[in-house]
py3Dmol code that shows the C-alpha trace and the ligand (Angstrom):
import py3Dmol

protein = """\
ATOM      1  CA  UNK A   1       0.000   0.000   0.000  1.00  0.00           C
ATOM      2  CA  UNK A   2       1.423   3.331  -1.124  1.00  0.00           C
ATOM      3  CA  UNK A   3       2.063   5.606   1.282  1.00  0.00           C
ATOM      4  CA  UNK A   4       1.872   9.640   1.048  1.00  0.00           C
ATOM      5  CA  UNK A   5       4.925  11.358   2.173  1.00  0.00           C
ATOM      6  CA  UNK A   6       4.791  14.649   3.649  1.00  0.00           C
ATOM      7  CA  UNK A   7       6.249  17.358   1.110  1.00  0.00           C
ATOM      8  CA  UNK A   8       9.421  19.381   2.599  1.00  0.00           C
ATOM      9  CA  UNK A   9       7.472  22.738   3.064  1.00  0.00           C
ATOM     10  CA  UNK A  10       5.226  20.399   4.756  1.00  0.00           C
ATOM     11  CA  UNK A  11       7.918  18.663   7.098  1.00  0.00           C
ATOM     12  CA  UNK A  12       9.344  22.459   7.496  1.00  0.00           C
ATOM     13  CA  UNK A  13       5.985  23.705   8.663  1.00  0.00           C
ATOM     14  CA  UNK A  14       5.036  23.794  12.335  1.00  0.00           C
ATOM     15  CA  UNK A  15       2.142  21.307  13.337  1.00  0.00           C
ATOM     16  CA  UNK A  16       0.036  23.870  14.674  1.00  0.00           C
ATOM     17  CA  UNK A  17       0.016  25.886  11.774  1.00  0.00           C
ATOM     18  CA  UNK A  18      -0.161  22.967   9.421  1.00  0.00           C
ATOM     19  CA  UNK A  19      -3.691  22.244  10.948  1.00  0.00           C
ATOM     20  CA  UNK A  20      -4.616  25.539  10.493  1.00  0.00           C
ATOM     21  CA  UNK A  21      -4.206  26.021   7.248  1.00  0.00           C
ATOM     22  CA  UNK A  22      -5.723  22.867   5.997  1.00  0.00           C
ATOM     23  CA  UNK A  23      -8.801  23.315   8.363  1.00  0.00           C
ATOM     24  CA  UNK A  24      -9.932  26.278  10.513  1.00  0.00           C
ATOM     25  CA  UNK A  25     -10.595  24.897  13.672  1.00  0.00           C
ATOM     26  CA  UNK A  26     -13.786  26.315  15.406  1.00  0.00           C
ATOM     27  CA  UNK A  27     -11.467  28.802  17.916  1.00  0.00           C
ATOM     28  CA  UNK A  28     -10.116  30.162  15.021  1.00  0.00           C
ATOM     29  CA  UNK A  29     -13.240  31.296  13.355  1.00  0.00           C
ATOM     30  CA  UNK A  30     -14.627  32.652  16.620  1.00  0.00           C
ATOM     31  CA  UNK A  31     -11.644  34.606  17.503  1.00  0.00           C
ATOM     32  CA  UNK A  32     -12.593  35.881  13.720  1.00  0.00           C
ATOM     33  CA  UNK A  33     -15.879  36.964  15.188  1.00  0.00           C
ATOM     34  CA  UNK A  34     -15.845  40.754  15.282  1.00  0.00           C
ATOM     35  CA  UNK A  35     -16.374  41.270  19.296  1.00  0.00           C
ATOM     36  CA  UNK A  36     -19.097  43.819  20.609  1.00  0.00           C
ATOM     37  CA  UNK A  37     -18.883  45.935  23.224  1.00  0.00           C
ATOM     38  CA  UNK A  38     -21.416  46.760  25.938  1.00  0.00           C
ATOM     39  CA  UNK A  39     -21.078  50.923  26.789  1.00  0.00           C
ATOM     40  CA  UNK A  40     -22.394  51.844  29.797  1.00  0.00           C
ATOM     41  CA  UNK A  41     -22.591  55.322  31.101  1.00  0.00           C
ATOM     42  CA  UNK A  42     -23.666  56.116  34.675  1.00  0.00           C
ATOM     43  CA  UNK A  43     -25.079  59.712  34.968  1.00  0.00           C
ATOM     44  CA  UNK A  44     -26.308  61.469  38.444  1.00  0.00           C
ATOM     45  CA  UNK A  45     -29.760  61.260  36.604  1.00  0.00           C
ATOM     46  CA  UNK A  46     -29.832  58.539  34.124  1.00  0.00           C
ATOM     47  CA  UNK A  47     -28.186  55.286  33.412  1.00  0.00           C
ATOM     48  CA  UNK A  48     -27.683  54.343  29.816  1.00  0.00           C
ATOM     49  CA  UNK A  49     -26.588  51.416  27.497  1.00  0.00           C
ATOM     50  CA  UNK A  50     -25.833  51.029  24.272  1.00  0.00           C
ATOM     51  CA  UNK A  51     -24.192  48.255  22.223  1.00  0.00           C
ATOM     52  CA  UNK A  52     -21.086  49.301  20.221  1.00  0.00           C
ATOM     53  CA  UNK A  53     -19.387  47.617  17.125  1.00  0.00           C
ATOM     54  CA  UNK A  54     -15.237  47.152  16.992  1.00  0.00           C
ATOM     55  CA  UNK A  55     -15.256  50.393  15.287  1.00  0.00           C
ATOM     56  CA  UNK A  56     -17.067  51.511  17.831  1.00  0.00           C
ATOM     57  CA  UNK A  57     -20.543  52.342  15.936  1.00  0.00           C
ATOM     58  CA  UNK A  58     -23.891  51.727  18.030  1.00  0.00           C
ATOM     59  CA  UNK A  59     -25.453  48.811  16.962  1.00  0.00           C
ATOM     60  CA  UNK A  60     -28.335  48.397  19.320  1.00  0.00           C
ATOM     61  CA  UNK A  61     -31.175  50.862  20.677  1.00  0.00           C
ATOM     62  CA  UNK A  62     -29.724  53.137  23.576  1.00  0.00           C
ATOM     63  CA  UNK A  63     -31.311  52.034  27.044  1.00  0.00           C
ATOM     64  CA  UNK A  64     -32.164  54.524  29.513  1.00  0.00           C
ATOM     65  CA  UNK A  65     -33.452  54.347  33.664  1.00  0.00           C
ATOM     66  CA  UNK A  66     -34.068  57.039  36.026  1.00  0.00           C
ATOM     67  CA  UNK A  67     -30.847  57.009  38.627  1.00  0.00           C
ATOM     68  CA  UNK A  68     -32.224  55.398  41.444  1.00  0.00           C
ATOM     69  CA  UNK A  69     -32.245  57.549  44.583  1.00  0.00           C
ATOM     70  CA  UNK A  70     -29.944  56.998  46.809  1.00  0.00           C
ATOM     71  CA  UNK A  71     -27.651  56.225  44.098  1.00  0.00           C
ATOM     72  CA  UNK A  72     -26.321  53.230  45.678  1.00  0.00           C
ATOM     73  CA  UNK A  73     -23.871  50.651  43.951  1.00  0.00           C
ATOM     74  CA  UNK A  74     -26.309  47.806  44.175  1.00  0.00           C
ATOM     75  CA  UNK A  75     -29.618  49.342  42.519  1.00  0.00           C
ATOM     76  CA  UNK A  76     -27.150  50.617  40.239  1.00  0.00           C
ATOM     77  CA  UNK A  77     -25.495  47.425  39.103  1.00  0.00           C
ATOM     78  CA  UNK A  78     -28.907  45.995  38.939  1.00  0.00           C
ATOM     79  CA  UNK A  79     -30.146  48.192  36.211  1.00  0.00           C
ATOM     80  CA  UNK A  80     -27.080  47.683  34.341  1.00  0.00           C
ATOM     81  CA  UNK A  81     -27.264  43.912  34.473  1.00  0.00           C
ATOM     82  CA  UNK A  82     -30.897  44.518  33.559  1.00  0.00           C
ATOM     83  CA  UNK A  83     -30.667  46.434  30.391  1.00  0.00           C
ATOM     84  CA  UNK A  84     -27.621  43.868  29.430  1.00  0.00           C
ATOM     85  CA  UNK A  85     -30.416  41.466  29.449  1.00  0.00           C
ATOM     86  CA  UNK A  86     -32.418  43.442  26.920  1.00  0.00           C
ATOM     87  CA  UNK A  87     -29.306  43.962  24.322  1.00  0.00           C
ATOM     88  CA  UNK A  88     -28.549  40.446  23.703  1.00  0.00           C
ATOM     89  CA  UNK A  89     -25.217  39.230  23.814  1.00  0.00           C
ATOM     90  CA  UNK A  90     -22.097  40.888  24.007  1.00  0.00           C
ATOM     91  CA  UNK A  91     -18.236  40.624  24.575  1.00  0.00           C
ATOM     92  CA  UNK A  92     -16.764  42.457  26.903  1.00  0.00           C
ATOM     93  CA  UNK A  93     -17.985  45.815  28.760  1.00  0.00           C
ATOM     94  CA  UNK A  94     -16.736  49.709  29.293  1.00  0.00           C
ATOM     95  CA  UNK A  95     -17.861  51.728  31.839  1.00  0.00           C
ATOM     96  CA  UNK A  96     -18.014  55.912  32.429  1.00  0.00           C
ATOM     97  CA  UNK A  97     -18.374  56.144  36.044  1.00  0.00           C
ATOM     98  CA  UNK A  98     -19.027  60.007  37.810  1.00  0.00           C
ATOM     99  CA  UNK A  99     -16.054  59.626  39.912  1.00  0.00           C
ATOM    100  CA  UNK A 100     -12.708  59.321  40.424  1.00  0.00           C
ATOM    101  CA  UNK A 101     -11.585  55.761  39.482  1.00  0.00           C
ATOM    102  CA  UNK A 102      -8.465  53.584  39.577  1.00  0.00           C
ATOM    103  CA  UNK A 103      -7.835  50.494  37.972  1.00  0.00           C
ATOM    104  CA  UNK A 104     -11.919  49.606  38.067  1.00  0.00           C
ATOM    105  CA  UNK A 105     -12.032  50.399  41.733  1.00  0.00           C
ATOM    106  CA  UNK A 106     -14.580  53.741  42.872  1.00  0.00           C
ATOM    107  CA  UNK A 107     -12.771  56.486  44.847  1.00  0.00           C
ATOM    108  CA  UNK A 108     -15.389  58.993  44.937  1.00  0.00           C
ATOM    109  CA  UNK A 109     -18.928  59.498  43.586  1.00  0.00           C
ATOM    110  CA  UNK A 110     -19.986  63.145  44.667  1.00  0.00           C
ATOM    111  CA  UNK A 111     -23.009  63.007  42.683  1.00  0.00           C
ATOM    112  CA  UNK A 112     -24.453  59.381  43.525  1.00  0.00           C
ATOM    113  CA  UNK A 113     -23.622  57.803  47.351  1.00  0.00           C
ATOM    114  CA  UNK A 114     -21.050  57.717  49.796  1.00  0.00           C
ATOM    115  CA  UNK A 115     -21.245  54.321  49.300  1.00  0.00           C
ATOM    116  CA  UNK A 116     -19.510  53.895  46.129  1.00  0.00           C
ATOM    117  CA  UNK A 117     -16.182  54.527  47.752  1.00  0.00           C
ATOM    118  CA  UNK A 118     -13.664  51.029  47.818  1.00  0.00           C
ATOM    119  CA  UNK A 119     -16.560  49.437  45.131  1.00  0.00           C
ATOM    120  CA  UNK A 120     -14.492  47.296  42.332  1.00  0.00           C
ATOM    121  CA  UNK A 121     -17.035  48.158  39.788  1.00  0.00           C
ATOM    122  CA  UNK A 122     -14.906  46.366  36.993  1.00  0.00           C
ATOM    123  CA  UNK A 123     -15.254  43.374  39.323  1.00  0.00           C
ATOM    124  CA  UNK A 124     -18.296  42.939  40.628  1.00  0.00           C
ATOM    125  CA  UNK A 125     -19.837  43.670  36.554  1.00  0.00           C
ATOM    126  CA  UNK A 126     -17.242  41.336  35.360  1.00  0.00           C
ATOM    127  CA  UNK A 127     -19.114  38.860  37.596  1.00  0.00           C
ATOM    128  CA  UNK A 128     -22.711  39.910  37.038  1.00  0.00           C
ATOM    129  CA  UNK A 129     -22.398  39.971  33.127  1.00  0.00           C
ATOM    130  CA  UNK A 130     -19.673  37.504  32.805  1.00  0.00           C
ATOM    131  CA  UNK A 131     -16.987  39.480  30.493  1.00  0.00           C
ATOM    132  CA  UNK A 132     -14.563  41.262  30.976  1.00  0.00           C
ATOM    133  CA  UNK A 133     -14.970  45.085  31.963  1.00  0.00           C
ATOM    134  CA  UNK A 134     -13.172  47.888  32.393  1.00  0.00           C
ATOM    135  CA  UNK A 135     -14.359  51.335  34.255  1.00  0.00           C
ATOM    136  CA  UNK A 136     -13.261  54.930  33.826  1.00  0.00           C
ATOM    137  CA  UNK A 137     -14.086  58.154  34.903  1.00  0.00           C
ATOM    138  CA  UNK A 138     -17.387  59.442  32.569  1.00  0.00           C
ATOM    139  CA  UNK A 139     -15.796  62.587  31.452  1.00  0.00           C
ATOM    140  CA  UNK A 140     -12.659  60.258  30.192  1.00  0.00           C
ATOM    141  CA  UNK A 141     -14.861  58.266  28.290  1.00  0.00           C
ATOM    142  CA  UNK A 142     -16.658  61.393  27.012  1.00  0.00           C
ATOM    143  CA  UNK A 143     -13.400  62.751  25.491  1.00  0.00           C
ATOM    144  CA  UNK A 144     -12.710  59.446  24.201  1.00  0.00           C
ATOM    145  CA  UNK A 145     -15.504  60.029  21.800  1.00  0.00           C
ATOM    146  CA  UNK A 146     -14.831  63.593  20.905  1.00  0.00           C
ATOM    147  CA  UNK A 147     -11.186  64.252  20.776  1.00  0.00           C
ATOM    148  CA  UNK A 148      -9.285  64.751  17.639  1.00  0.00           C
ATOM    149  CA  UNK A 149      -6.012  63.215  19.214  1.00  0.00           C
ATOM    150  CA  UNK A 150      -3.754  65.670  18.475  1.00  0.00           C
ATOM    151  CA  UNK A 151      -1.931  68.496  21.161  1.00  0.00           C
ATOM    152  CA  UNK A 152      -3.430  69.448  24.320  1.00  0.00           C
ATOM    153  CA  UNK A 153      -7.259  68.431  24.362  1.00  0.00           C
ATOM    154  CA  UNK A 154      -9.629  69.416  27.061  1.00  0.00           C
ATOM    155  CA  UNK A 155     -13.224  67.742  27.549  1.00  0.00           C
ATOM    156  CA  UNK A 156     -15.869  69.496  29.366  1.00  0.00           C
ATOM    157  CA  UNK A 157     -18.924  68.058  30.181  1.00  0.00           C
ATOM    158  CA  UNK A 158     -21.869  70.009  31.602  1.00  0.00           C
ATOM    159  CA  UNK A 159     -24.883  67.721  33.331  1.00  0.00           C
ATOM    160  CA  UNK A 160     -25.598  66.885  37.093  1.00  0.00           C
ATOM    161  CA  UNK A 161     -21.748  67.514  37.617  1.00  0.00           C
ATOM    162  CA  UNK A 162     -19.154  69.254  35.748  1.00  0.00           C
ATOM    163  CA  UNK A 163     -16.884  66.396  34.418  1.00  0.00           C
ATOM    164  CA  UNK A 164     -13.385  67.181  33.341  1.00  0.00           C
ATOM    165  CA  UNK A 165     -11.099  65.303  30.646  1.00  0.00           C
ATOM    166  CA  UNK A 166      -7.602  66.043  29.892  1.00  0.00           C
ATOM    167  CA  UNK A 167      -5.638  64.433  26.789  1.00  0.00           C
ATOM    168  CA  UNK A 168      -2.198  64.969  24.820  1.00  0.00           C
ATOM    169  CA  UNK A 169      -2.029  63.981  21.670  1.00  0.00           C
ATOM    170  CA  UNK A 170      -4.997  61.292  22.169  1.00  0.00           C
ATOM    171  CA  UNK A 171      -3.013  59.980  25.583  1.00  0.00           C
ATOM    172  CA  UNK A 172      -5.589  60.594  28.501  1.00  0.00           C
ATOM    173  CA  UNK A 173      -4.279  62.283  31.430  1.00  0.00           C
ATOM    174  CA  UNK A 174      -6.778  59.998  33.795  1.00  0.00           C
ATOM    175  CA  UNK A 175      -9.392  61.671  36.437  1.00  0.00           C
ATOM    176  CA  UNK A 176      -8.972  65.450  36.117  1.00  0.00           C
ATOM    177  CA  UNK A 177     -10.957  66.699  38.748  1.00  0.00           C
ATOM    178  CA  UNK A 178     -11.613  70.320  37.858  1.00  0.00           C
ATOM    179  CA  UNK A 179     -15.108  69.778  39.469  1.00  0.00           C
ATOM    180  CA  UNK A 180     -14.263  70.465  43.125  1.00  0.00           C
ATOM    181  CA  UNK A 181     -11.691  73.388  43.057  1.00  0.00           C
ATOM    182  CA  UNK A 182     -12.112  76.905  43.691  1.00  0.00           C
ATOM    183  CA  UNK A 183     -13.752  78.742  40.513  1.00  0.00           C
ATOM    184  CA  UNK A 184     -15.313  82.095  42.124  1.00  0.00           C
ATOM    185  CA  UNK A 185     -17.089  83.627  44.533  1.00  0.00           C
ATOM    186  CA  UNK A 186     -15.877  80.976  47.404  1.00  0.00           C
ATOM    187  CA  UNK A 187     -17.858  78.571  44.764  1.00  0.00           C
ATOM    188  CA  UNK A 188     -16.415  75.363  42.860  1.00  0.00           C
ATOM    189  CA  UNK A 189     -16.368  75.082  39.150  1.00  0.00           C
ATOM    190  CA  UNK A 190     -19.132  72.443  39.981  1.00  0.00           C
ATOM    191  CA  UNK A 191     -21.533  74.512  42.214  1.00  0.00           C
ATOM    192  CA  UNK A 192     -20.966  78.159  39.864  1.00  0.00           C
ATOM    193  CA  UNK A 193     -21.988  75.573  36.392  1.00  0.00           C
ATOM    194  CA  UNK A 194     -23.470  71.982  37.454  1.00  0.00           C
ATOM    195  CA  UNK A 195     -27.226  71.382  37.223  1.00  0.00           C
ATOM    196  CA  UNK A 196     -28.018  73.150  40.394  1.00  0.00           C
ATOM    197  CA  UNK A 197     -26.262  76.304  39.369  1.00  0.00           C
ATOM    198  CA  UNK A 198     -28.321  76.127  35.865  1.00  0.00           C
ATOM    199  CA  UNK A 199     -31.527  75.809  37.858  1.00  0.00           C
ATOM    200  CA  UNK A 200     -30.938  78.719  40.552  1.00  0.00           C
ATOM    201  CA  UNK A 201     -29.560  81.124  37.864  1.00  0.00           C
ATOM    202  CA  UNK A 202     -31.210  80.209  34.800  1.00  0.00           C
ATOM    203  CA  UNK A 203     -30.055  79.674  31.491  1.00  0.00           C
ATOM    204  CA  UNK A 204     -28.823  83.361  31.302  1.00  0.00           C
ATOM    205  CA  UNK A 205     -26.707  83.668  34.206  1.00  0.00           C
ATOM    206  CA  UNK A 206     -25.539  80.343  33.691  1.00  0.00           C
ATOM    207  CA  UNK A 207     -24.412  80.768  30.271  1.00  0.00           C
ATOM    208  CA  UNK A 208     -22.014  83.753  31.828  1.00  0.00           C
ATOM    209  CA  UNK A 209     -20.788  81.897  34.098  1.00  0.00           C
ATOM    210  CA  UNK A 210     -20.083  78.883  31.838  1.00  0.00           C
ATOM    211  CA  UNK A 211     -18.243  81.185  29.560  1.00  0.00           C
ATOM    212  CA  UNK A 212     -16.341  82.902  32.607  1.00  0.00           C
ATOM    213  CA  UNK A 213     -14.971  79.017  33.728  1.00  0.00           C
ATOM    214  CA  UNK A 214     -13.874  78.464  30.034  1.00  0.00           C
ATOM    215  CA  UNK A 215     -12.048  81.713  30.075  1.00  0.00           C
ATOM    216  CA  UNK A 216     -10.229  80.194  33.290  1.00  0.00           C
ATOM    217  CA  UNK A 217      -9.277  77.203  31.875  1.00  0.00           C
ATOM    218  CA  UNK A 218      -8.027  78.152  28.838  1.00  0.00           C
ATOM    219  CA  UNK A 219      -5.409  80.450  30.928  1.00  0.00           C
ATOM    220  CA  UNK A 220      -5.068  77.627  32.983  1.00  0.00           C
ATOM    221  CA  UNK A 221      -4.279  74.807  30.621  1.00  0.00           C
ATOM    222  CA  UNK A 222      -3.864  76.853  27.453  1.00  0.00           C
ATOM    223  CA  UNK A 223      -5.831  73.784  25.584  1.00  0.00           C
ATOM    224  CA  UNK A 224      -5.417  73.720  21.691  1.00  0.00           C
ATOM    225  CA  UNK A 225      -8.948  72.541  21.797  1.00  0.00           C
ATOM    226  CA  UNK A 226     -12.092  72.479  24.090  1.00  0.00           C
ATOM    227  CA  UNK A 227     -14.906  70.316  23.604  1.00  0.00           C
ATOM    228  CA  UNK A 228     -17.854  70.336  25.595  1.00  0.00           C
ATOM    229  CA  UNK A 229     -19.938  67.241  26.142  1.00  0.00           C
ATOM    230  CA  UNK A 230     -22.696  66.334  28.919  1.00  0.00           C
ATOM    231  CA  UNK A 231     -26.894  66.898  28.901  1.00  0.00           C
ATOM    232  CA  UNK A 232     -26.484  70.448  29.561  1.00  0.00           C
ATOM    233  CA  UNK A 233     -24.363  71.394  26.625  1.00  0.00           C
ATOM    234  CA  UNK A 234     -27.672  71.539  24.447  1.00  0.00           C
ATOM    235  CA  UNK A 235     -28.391  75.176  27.150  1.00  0.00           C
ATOM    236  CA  UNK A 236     -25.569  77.057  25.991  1.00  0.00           C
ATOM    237  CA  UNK A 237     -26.199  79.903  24.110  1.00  0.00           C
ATOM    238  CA  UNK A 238     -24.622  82.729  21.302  1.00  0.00           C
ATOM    239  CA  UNK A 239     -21.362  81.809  19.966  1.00  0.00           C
ATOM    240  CA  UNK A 240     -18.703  79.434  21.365  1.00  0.00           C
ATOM    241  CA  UNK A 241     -15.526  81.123  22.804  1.00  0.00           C
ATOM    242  CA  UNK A 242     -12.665  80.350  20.416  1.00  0.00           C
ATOM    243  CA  UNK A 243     -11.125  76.275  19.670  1.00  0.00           C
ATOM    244  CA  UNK A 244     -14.128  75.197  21.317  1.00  0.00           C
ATOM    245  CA  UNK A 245     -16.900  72.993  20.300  1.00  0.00           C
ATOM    246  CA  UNK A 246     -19.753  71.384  21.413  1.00  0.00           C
ATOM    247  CA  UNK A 247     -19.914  67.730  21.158  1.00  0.00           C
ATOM    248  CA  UNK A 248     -22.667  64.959  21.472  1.00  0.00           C
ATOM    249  CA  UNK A 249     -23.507  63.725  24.940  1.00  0.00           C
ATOM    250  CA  UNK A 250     -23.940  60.317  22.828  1.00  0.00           C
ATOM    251  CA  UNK A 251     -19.604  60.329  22.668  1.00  0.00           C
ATOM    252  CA  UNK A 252     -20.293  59.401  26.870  1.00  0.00           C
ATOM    253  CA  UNK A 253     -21.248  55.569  25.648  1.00  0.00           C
ATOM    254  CA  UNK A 254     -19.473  55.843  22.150  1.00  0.00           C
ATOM    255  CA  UNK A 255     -16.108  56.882  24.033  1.00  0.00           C
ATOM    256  CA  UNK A 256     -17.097  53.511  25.522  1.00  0.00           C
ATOM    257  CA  UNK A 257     -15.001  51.785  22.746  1.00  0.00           C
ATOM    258  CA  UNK A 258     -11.363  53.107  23.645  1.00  0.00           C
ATOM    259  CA  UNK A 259     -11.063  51.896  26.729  1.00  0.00           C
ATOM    260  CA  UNK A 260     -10.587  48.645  24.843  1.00  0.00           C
ATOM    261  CA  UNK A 261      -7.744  49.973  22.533  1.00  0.00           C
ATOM    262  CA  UNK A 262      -3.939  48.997  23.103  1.00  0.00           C
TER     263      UNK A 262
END
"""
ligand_1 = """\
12
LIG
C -17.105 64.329 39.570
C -16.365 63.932 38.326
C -17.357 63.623 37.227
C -18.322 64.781 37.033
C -19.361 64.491 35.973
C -18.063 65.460 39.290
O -18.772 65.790 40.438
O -16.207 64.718 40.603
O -15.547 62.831 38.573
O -16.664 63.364 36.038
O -18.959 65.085 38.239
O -20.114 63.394 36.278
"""
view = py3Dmol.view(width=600, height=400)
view.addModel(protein, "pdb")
view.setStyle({"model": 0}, {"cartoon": {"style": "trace"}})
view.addModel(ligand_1, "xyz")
view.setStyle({"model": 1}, {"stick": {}})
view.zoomTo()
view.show()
């Protein structure tokens, strides 16, 4: 009985790529399988989901709750695991969280509960949803979706809190709190332009004011460009101060995407 000999470039090739190339073997095709990513953003009023392609396009409905109140961790993760249920399936998870964050873990959440504080939200979704996830401050996530990625960038976003984003040439400078510091007045940038400020000084006064904190920063950080993000954003009024833009408060979940990039 004859039997086939194996060619050189055969003999020369390693097994393991051998089998590959006469047969794609079932891990193969699924690590083919373009992976989808589940955005979540957590707001001080809302919390939203949204599906996102590899190239970071939506490709589901966006999902939106009321914040519970108290915005504690557990109704929180709750509604997230809830709307994940609605989407179908996905790969892995990002997370804009209204805090300071490091390495998934809550350090602050000025805007939901005291409670937040020590929570490994990467973790304990990880476990809930069963991927991967990774959390980051909202307003870094924001600017994910709006930057250019070139020179000095700074985000802005206006809603409950004032979220701040800082990025050189498309590296992220991680939890800029510009929230909390002394604007004017004996007032933080957060209490002179947050949601409370827009509500005691209506959309007028507010609109000064927001233009007054931009003026600051640009001294401050002399930005090459300012983009301004965040529910409020829609309020502002009469032209924008110079290399400044306003950007969709969509980028929050779009953003989502980056936090996956190398
Ligand atoms: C928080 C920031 C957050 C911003 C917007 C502020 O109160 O300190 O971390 O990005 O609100 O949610």
């Amino acid at each position: 009985m004859a039997t086939r000999r194996p060619t050189a470039a055969a003999k020369a090739r390693p097994k393991a790529a051998a089998k590959k190339t006469a047969s794609p073997t079932r891990a193969a095709k699924a690590a083919k399988k373009p992976l989808v990513t589940l955005a979540v953003d957590i707001g001080g009023t809302g919390v939203k989901t949204m599906l996102l392609d590899e190239s970071g396009s939506p490709v589901s409905e966006r999902l939106r709750d009321e914040t519970p109140k108290p915005a504690e961790p557990m109704p929180i993760i709750d509604i997230i695991v809830a709307q994940a249920a609605k989407h179908g399936s996905f790969d892995r998870v990002s997370v804009g969280f209204p805090g300071v964050v490091h390495d998934g873990v809550v350090a602050t959440a000025p805007n939901l509960d005291n409670s937040w504080a020590g929570v490994d939200l990467a973790a304990t979704l990880s476990e809930r949803l069963g991927k991967p996830a990774r959390v980051l401050n909202d307003a870094d996530v924001q600017g994910f979706g709006a930057i250019a990625g070139k020179g000095v960038e700074l985000v802005v976003t206006l809603g409950t809190g004032l979220g701040s984003a800082l990025f050189v040439d498309g590296r992220l400078v991680p939890n800029l709190e510009l929230a909390h510091h002394a604007f004017r007045d004996g007032k933080t940038y957060e209490e002179c332009v947050g949601a409370k400020a827009l509500s005691k000084l209506g959309k007028k006064r507010w609109n000064k004011q927001v233009r007054k904190a931009i003026e600051q920063l640009d001294h401050a950080i002399n930005y090459h460009a300012l983009f301004i993000g965040g529910g409020n954003a829609k309020k502002l009024e009469g032209d924008l101060p110079a290399r400044t833009s306003v950007v969709s408060n969509a980028c929050g979940l779009l953003g989502g995407i980056a936090l996956w990039r190398n």
